[in-house]
C-alpha positions in Angstrom: 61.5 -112.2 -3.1 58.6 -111.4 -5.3 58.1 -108.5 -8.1 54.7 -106.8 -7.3 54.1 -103.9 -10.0 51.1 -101.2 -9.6 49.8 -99.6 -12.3 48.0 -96.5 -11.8 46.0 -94.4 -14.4 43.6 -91.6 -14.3 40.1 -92.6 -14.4 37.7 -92.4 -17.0 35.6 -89.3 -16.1 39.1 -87.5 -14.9 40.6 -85.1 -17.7 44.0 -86.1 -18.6 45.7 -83.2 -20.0 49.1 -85.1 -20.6 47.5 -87.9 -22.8 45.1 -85.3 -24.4 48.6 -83.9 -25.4 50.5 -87.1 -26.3 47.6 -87.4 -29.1 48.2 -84.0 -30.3 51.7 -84.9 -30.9 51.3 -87.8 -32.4 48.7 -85.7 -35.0 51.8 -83.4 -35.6 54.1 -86.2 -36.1 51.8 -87.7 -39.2 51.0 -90.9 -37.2 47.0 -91.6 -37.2 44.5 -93.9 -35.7 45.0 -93.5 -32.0 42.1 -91.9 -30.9 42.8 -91.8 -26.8 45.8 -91.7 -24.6 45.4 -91.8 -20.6 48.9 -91.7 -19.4 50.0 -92.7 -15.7 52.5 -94.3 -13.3 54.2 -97.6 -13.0 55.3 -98.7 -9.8 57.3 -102.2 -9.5 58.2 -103.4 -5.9 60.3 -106.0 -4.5 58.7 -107.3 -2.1 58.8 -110.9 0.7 56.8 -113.8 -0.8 54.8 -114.4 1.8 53.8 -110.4 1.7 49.8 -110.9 1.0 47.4 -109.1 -1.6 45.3 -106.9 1.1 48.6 -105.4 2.2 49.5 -104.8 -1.4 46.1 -103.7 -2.3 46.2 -101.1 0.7 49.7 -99.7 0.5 48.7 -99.2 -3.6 45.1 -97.6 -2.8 46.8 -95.3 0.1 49.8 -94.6 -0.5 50.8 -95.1 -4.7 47.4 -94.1 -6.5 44.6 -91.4 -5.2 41.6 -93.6 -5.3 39.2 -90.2 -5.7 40.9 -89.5 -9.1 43.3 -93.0 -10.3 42.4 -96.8 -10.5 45.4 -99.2 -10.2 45.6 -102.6 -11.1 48.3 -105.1 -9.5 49.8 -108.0 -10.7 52.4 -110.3 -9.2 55.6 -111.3 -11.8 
């Protein structure tokens, strides 16, 4: 068995309302110099070893992240 995770995070030219409020907070709560936050999802899978990376790639681009609005990255562990 392998560990596959998917990370998945708004992209750049999408508003992200969540991170725009995580900074807010973090304003309130006296703690400075962190200018952006894009929050998102982290999906790890256990997966056969001999599963290969366009299977991966396509189940993460169709079925874990909305490739109109997210990127996702994908790393084996």
């Amino acid at each position: 068995m392998a560990r596959v995770v998917v990370d998945v995070v708004l992209k750049p030219e999408i508003l992200d309302p969540q991170g725009q409020a995580i900074v807010g907070a973090l304003g309130r709560l006296g703690i400075s110099g962190v200018r952006d936050v894009r929050q998102g999802k982290h999906f790890e899978l256990d997966v056969e070893d001999d599963l290969d990376e366009a299977t991966v790639n396509r189940l993460a681009d169709t079925l874990l992240a909305n490739p109109v609005i997210e990127n996702f990255a994908i790393r084996r562990d």
